[in-house]
N, C-alpha and C positions, 0 to 999 in steps of 0.2 A: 252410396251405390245402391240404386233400386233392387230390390229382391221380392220376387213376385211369391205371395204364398203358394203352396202346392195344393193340391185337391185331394180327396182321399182317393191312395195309391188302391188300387186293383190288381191282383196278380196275373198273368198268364200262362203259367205254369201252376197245377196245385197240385199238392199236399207230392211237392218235390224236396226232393235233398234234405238228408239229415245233416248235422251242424258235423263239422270235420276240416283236418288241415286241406289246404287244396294240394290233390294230387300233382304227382310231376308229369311232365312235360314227354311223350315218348322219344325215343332218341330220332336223329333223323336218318335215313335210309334209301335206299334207290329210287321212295316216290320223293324225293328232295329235288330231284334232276331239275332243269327248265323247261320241260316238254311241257308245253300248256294242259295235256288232256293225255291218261295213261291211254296204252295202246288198248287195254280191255275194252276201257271204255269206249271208246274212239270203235270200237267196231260194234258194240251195242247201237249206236248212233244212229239214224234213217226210220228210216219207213219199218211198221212192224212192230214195233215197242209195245207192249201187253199195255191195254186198255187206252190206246194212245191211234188218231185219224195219222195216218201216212203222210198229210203236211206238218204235220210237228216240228218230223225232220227238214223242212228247209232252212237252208241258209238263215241266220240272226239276218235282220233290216237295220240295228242300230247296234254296237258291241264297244268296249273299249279296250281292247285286247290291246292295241299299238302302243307301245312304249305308254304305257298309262300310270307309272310312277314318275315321269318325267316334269320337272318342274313348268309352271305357265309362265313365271315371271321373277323377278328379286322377291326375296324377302319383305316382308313388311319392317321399317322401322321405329324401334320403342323411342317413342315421343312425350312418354310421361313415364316418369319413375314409382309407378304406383306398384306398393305391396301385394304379392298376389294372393289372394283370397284363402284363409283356412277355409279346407273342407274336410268331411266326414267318409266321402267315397275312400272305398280300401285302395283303390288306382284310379289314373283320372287321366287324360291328355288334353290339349290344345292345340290344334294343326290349323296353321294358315291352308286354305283350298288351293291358291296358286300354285305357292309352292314348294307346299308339300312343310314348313319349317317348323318345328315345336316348337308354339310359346309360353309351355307352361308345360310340367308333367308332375307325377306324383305316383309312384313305383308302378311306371308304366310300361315295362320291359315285362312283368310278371304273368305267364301266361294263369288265366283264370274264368272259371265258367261262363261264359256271355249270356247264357239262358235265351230268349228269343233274337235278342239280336244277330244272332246267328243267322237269321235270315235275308239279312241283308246280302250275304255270299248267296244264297241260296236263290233268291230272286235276280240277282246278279247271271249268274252260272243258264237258269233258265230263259234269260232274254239273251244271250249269249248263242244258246245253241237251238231255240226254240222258234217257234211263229205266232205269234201273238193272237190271230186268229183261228187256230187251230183248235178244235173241239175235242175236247177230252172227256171219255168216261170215267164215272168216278170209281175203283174197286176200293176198299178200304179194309184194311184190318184193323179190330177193334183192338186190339193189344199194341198198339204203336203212337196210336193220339189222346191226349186229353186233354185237361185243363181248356184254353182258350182256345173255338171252334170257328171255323166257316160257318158250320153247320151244315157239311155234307155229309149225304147218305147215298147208299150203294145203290146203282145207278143212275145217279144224275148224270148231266151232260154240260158241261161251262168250258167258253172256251179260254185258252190258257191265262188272257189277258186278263178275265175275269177271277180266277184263279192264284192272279201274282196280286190284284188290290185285296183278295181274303186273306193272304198268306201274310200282307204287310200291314193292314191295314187293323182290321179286330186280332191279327198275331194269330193264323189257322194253322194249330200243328195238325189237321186233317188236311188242309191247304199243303203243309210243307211235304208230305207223306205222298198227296197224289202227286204233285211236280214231281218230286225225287223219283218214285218210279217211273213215271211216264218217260220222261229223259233219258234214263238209264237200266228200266227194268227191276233195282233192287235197289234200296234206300244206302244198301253196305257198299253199291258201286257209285253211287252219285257223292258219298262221305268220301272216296274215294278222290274223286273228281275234286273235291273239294279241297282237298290237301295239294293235290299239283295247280290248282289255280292260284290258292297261296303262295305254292312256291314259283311259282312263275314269274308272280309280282313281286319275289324276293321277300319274301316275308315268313320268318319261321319261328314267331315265337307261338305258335297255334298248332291245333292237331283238332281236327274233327270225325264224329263216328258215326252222326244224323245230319238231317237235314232242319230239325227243328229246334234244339237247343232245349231239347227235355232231357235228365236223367241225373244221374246222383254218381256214384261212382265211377259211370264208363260216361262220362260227361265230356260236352266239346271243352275246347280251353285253349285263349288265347287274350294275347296282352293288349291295354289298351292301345299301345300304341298300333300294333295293325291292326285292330279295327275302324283305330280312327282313317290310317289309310285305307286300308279298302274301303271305306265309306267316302274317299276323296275321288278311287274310281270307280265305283257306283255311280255318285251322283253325275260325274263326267257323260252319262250314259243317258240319253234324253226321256227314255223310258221309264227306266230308273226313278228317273227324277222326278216326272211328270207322275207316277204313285207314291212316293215318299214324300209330297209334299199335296195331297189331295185327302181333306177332309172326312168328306163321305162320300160312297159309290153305290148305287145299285147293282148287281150282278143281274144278269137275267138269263139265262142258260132253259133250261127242262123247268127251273122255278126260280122265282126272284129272292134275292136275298139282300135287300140293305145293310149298311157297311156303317161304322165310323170308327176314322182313326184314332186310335188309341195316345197315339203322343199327345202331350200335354202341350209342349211346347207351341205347337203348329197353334194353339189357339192361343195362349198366353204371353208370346213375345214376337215385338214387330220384327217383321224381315225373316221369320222361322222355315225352314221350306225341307224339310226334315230329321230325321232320318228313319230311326226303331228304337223301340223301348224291348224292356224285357225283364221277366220276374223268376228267380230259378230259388222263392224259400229261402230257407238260413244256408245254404249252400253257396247261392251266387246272388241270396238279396234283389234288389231294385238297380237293373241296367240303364241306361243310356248311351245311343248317339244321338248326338242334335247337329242341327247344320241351321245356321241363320245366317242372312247375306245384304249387307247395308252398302251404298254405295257402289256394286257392283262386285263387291268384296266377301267372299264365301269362308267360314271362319268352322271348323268341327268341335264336337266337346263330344268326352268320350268318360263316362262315369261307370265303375263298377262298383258291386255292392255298395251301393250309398244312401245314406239316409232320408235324403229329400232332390229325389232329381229333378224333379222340378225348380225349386229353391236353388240347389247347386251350380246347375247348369245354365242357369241367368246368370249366378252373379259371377262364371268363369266367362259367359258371352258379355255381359256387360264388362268387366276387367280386357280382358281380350280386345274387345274395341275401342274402348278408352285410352287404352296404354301403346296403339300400333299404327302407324298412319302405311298407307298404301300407296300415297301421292309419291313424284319423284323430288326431294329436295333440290 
């Protein structure tokens, strides 16, 4: 089985998280409900948002709210009895995209720091509620971002679109910072947000407190297995998609800013078309999701702290497509 070597890892988060057990999970509570969006938020919402043009708040143009854990199709079936792969990652899944089936997991129930893939929800949530060409001021405070940047500074002008390829793309926790306010005014209400869109999708092995997947003890935390699904409706989401699987971008706002993305995948393995990476130190290690799609057939891998995600996550997308036909017998 081909295993493509990895490149040398780069972090996105630095000089985060000291070494320790992963905290628990907070219990779950009145934001558990199914109401898609709390009511706080929900009235934050519109026109007026601090540092944010009055079309922001228009209606999403593209959303996957609708029954979006709903399977597309059958299962794929295992057509070769192949061994599935040791790996090094502490959690790991394999989710068919159709629908929705684990074909492969590895203590993937265990909620655990995601570090930037967290922004996957994050970029999610804002094409959701936002407008894509809606021009945003930047305000930023300096005590909320570091490690991997946009490279915005206070008064820039980008509009959101440009925005959501910094946030995914070089992993902008100054990217994640302006969205979360602009949407919601206060990065503690868009965390917020973020917890009922979880649960909306039925998903509770996760709790979130940021929008960017930076911090050490008060840290987001969630299993691989929901990230692999929310990343099954993410990518359902054509916008979504169409930034998760796009290389490099120029931003041009008040100034231009050249872009490349960071996944390794997208340039190392055919058929790659996303998703995020992400690095949170000896706390949450070297993240991944990946999304590769061969014959029509979309296939997620979901690595936490792991040794070589690059290396891993081929040889769970090579195993995975080997071992699963999608045809009707």
């Amino acid at each position: 089985m081909a295993c493509v070597a990895a490149p040398p890892q780069h972090g996105d988060e630095a000089d985060v998280n000291a070494a320790g057990a992963t905290p628990a999970l907070p219990s779950a509570s009145a934001s558990a409900s199914l109401e898609p969006y709390p009511a706080e938020a929900k009235s934050a919402i519109g026109p007026g948002w601090p540092g944010v043009a009055p079309e922001l708040g228009a209606p999403a143009r593209s959303t996957s709210v609708a029954a979006p854990l709903q399977p597309a199709g059958a299962p794929p079936r295992r057509v070769r009895d192949l061994a599935p792969p040791a790996i090094g990652a502490q959690a790991a899944v394999v989710i068919d995209g159709r629908s929705g089936a684990v074909l492969f997991e590895k203590d993937a129930h265990t909620p655990r720091p995601p570090a930037s893939t967290t922004k996957i929800l994050t970029a999610l949530l804002a094409l959701e509620r936002g407008d894509l060409d809606a021009e945003i001021e930047v305000r930023l405070d300096d005590r909320r971002y570091w490690g991997s940047v946009m490279g915005l500074v206070n008064g820039d002008r980008f509009t959101l679109r440009d925005l959501l390829y910094g946030l995914m793309l070089p992993s902008g926790n100054d990217a994640a910072y302006v969205i979360a306010t602009a949407i919601t005014g206060s990065e503690a209400a868009f965390a917020e947000l973020m917890n009922q869109r979880m649960r909306a999708l039925g998903l509770t092995e996760n709790h979130f407190v940021n929008a960017s997947g930076l911090g050490r003890e008060q840290s987001n935390l969630v299993s691989a297995h929901d990230l692999g699904q929310l990343a099954r409706v993410a990518m359902a989401n054509p916008d979504f998609a169409r930034i998760a699987s796009t290389r490099s971008w120029v931003a041009r706002g008040s100034r231009v800013i050249p872009m490349t993305n960071g996944n390794p995948l997208l340039f190392h393995y055919p058929g790659a078309d996303g998703v995020k990476i992400g690095w949170g130190g000896r706390w949450a290690g070297h993240t991944l999701v990946g999304s590769a799609t061969r014959n029509g057939q979309r296939v997620f891998v979901v690595l936490l702290d792991t040794p070589d995600r690059l290396g891993e996550s081929v040889t769970l997308l090579n195993w995975a497509f080997a071992s699963f036909s999608w045809e009707e017998p």
